[in-house]
VEXTI-961029 format. One line per 3 residues: number of its first residue (from 0); their letters; for each residue x, y, z of C-alpha. Coordinates in Angstrom, 1 decimal. Layout:
BEGIN
NUM> A> X Y Z; ... $
# end
This chain:
BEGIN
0> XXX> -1.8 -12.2 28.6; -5.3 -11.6 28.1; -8.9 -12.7 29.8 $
3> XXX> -10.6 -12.9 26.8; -13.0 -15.8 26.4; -13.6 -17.4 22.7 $
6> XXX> -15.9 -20.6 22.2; -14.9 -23.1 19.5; -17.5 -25.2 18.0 $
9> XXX> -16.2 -27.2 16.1; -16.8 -31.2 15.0; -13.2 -31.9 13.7 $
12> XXX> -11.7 -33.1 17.1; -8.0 -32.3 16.1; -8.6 -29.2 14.6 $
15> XXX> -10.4 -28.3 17.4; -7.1 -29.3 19.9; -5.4 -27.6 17.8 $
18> XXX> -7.4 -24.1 18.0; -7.7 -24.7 21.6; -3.8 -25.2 22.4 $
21> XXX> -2.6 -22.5 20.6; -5.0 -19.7 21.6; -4.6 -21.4 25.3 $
24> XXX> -0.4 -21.1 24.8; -1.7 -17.1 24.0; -3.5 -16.3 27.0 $
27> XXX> -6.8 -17.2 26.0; -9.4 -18.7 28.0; -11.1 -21.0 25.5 $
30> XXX> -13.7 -23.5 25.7; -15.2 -25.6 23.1; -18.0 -27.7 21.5 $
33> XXX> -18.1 -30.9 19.3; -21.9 -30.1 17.9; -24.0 -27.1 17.4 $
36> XXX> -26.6 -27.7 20.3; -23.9 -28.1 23.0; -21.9 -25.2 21.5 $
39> XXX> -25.2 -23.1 21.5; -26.2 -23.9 25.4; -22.4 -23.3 26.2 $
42> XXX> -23.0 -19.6 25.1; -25.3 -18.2 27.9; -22.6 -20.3 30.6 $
45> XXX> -19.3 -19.1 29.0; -20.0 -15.8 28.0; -17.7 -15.8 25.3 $
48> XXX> -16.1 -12.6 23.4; -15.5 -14.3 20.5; -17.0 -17.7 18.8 $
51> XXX> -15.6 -19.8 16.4; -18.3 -21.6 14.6; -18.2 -24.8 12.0 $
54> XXX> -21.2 -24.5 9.7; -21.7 -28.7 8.8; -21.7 -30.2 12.6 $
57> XXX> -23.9 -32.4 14.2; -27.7 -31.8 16.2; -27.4 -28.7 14.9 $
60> XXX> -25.2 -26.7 12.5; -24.1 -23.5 12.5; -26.8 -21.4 10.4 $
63> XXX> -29.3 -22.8 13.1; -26.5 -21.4 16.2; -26.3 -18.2 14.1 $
66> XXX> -30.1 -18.1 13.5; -31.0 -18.4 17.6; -28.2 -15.7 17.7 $
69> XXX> -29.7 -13.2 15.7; -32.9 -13.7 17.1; -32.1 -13.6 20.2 $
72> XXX> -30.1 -10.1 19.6; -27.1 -11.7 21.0; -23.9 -9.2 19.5 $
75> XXX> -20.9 -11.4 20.4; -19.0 -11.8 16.6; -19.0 -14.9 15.5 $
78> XXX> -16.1 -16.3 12.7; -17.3 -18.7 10.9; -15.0 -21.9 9.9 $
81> XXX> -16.3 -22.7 6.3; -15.8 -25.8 4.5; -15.6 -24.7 1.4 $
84> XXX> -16.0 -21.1 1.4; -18.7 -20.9 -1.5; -20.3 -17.3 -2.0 $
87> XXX> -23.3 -18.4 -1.5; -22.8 -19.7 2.0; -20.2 -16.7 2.9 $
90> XXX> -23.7 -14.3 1.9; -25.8 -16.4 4.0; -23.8 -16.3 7.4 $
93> XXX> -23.3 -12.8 7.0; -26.9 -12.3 6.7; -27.3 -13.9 9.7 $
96> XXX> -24.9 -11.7 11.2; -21.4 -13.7 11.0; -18.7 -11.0 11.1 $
99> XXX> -16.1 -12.7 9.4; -15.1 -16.5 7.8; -12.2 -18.4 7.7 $
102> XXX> -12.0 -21.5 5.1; -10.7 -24.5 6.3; -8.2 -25.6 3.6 $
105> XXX> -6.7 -22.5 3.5; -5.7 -21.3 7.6; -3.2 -22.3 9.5 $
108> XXX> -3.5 -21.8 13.5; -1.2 -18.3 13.1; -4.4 -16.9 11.0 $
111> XXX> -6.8 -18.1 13.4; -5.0 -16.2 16.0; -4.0 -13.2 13.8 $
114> XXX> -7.9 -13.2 13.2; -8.9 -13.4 17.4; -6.3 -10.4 17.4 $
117> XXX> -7.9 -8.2 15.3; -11.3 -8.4 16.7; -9.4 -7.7 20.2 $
120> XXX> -7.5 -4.8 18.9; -4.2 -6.6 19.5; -1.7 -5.5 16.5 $
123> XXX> -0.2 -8.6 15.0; 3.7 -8.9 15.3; 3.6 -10.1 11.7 $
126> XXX> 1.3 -7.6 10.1; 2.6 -4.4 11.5; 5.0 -3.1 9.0 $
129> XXX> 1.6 -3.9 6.5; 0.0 -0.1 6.3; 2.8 1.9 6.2 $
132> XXX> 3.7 0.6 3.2; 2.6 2.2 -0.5; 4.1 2.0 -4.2 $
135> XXX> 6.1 4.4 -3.7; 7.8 3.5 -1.0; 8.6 0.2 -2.8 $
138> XXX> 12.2 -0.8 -2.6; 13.9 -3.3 -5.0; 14.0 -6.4 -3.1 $
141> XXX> 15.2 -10.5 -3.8; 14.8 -11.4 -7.2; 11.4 -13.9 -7.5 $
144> XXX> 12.2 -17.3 -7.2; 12.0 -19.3 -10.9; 10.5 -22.5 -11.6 $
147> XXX> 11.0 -24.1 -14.6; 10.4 -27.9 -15.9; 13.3 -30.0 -15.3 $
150> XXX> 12.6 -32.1 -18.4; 12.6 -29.5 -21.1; 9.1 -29.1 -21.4 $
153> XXX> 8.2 -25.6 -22.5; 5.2 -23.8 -23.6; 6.9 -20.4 -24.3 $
156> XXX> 4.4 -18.9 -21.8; 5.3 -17.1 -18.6; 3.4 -16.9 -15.3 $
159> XXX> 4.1 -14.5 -12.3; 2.2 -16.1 -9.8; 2.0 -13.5 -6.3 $
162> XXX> 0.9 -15.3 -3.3; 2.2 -15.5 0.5; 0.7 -19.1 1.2 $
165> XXX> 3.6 -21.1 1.0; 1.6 -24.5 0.4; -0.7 -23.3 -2.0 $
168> XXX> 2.3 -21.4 -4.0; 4.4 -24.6 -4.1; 1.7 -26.5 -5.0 $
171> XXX> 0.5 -24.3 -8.2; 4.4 -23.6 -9.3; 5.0 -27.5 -9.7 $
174> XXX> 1.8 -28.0 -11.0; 2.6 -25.1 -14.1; 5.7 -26.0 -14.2 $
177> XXX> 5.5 -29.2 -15.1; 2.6 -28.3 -17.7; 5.7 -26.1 -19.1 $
180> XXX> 4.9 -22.8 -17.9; 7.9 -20.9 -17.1; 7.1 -19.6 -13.8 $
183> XXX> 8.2 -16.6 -11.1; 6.5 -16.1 -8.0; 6.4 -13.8 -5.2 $
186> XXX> 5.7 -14.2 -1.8; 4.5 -10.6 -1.2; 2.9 -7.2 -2.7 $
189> XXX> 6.5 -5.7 -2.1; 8.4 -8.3 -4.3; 6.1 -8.3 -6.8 $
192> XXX> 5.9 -4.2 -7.4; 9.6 -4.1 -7.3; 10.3 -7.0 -10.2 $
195> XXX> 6.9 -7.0 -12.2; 8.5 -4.7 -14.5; 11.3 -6.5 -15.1 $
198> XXX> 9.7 -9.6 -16.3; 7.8 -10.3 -19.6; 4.8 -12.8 -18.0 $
201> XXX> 2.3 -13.7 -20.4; -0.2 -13.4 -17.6; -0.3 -12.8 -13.7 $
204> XXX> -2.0 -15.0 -11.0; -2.6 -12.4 -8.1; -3.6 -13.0 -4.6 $
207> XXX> -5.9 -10.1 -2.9; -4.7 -10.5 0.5; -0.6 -9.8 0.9 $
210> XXX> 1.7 -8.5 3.4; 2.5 -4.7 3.2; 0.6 -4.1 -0.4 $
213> XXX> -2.6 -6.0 -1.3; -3.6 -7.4 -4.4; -5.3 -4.9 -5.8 $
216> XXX> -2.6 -2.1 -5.4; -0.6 -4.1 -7.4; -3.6 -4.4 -10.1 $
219> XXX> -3.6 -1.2 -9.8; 0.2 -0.3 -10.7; 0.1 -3.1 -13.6 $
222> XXX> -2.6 -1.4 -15.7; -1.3 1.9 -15.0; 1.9 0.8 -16.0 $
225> XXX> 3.8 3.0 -19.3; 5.5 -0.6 -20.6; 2.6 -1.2 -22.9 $
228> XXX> 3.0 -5.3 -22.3; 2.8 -4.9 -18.6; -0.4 -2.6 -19.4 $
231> XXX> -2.1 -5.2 -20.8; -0.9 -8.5 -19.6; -4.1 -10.5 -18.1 $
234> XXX> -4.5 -10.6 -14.3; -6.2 -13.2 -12.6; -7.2 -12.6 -9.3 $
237> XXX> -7.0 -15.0 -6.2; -9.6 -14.6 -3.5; -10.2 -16.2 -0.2 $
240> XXX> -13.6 -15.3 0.2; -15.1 -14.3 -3.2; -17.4 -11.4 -1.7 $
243> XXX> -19.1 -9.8 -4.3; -17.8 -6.3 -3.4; -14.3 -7.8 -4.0 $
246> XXX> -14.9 -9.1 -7.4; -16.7 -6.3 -8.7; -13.8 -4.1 -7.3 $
249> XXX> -11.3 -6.5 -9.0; -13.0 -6.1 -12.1; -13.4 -2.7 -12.2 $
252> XXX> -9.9 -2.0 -11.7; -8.8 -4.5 -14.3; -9.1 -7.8 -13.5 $
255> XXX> -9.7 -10.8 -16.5; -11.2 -13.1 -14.3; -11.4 -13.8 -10.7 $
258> XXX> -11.3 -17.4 -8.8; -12.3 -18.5 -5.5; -9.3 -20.6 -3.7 $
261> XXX> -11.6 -22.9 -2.1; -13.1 -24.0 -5.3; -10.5 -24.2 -7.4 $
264> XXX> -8.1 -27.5 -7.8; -4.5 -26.6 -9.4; -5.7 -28.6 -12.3 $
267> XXX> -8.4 -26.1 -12.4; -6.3 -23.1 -12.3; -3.7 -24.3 -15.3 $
270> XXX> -7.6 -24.9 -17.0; -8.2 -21.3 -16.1; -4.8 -19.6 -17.3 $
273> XXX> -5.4 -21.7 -21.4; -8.7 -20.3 -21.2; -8.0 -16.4 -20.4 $
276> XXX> -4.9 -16.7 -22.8; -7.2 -17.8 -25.8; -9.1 -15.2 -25.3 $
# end
């Protein structure tokens, strides 16, 4: 149990129950705000150790909380909830002194907490075998799962899609597999070291943020890679945020292109793979 005190101001009334229950049911003592001004006059009264904080709300939204924050020299880290997670609104709460985001159509209320845990210093159950683990310590594990079109349509392309969001990876095998794509995916950094090799994908869709090895170690072992077709297979990156630092670090080691999740629609991303593979 903890006494640790977050504010959530937030306008979505379930999401907000929902935040509140579950970081209640962990000790938490939490209370919240439907709009910025009541959030914001809740500060000084709470005291909170951590805020939660919706940008688009009503009375006032959450640029104008972090604003009177920052000018105010108030320190308490704020996570913003982002709508859509564009770069040029992540750029702008950081400016005003955000310390971290949090997009709405990607979280569940296990990363909210596994978020409130870090900034408390509390080691995550999930996450702790995460940074022991290196490429060499890699261990052949399950094969990855296969997804082909159950009507016969086939483009005679492969896709090794690596992402741990179970939603978002169901979503965009069904969507390239029925497109024809013949597609393998991985639910972590582990799986996909230990059977990228073994496949022949035509191109690689590679989230940044994995259990045990992140996204770019694994860019990293592909284009260091002594099968020549491995080597040179195009690798597109999958983001949460989009940070700048991130791309250009995705890039530099590698990367063909680079896509935002938030902004992307599965439709989209097939769109994306036709137009690295012409190139």
């Amino acid at each position: 149990m903890t006494n640790k005190k977050i504010l959530i101001i937030e306008d979505e009334v379930s999401l907000t129950d929902l935040l509140v229950a579950k970081l209640k049911k962990e000790g938490y003592e939490v209370d919240f705000a439907y709009d910025g001004e009541e959030g914001y006059g809740k500060i000084s009264v709470f005291k909170p150790d951590l805020i939660l904080l919706d940008i688009v709300m009503p009375k006032m939204d959450g640029y104008e909380v972090l604003e009177k924050l920052k000018d105010e020299g108030n320190k308490i880290p704020v996570v913003v909830i982002s709508n859509s997670g564009q770069p040029v609104e992540i750029e702008k709460t950081i400016k005003l002194g955000a310390a971290d985001h949090l997009i709405k159509t990607e979280f569940n209320p296990d990363d909210v907490l596994e978020m409130v845990q870090k900034f408390f210093g509390i080691e995550s159950e999930t996450k702790k075998v995460a940074p022991s683990a290196t490429i060499s310590s890699v261990k052949p594990t399950v094969d990855l799962e296969l997804h082909e079109n159950a009507e016969g349509k086939k483009l005679g392309i492969t896709v090794l899609l690596v992402e741990d969001d179970t939603f978002l990876r169901e979503i965009c095998t069904k969507k390239l597999a029925k497109d024809g794509y013949t597609v393998y995916s991985a639910i972590d950094g582990e799986q996909a070291i230990a059977n990228v090799e073994k496949i022949d994908s035509n191109i690689v869709l590679l989230d940044i943020i994995l259990p045990a090895l992140d996204g770019f170690q694994i860019l990293s072992f592909i284009r260091a890679s002594k099968k020549e077709s491995l080597k040179k297979v195009p690798v597109i990156m999958l983001s949460n945020l989009g940070q700048e630092d991130d791309i250009k670090k995705a890039m530099a080691l590698g990367a063909n292109d680079y896509l935002v999740k938030a902004h992307f629609t599965t439709e989209e991303i097939a769109a994306k793979i036709k137009e690295v593979l012409a190139r």
